[in-house]
C-alpha positions, 0 to 999 in steps of 0.5 A: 369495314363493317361486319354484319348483314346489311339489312340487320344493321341500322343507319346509324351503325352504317353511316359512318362505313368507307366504300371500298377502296375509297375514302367516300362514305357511303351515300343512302338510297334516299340521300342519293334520289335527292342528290340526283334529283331526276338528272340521269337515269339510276339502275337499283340493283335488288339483292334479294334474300328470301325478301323479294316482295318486302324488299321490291314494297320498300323500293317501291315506297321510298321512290314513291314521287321520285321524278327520274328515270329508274330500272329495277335489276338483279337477279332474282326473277320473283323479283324482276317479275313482281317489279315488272307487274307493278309497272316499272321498268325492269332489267334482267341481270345475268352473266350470259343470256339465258335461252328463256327469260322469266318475264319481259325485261326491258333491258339485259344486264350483262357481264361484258365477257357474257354479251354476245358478240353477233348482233343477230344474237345480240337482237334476240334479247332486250337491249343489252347493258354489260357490267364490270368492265375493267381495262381496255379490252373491256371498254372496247368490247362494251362500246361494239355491243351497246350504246351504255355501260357499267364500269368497274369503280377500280377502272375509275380510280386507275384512270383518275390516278392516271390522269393526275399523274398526268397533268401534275406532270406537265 
């Protein structure tokens, strides 16, 4: 484990760091669009402090001729809006929908428990997308109220443990 802000230290002093709870290093913005090279759709989560516009200029840089799809999100709404006016697509994250967005969303990013369960609410917002989902409740209440989903990387890891228990069982 690193100690530190992320945006004072370099690559070098980061390449070599652990995911938590992983064996993986971690993997590099740039590394990551060239892997994914356009397959599935990538939501860039913006963790804004104080940088907003340096932070959404440097995005919109390294992701300049990237030919998949990406949606911009997090909770900073100078953000969000700054990436809305230039065009991309922006959702708007949140642990329970506000009454009133700060600007046009194209999506909700939401924490599952914040997801409303009445899809007459549910219709008063942009398409809903829940995060950290963990456990059998969560992925039941996430599959009811949206056709995506984030989920939990310990979920995955419980689940991968699971399964090869499983198989190595048989």
């Amino acid at each position: 484990m690193r100690k530190g802000r992320l945006e004072e230290l370099t690559r070098e002093d980061v390449k070599d760091c652990k995911l938590r709870f992983s064996k993986e290093k971690i993997v590099f913005f740039d590394d990551l669009l060239k892997m994914v090279n356009g397959r599935i759709p990538i939501y860039v989560e913006m963790k804004c402090n104080g940088n907003e516009i340096e932070l959404c200029d440097a995005l919109i840089k390294m992701t300049e001729g990237y030919e998949g799809d990406l949606v911009f999100i997090g909770f900073h709404p100078k953000a969000g809006a700054y990436m809305k006016e230039k065009g991309y697509a922006v959702g708007y994250s949140c642990a329970k929908p506000p009454k009133s967005l700060p600007y046009e969303a194209d999506c909700m990013i939401c924490h599952i428990w914040g997801v409303p369960w009445s899809k007459k609410k549910r219709d008063e917002y942009p398409p809903f997308v829940p995060w950290t989902i963990y456990g059998y409740l969560g992925k039941i209440h996430a599959k009811l109220v949206s056709k995506v989903a984030m989920y939990n990387t310990h979920l995955f890891l419980e689940y991968r443990k699971y399964y090869k228990r499983h198989r190595e069982a048989k």
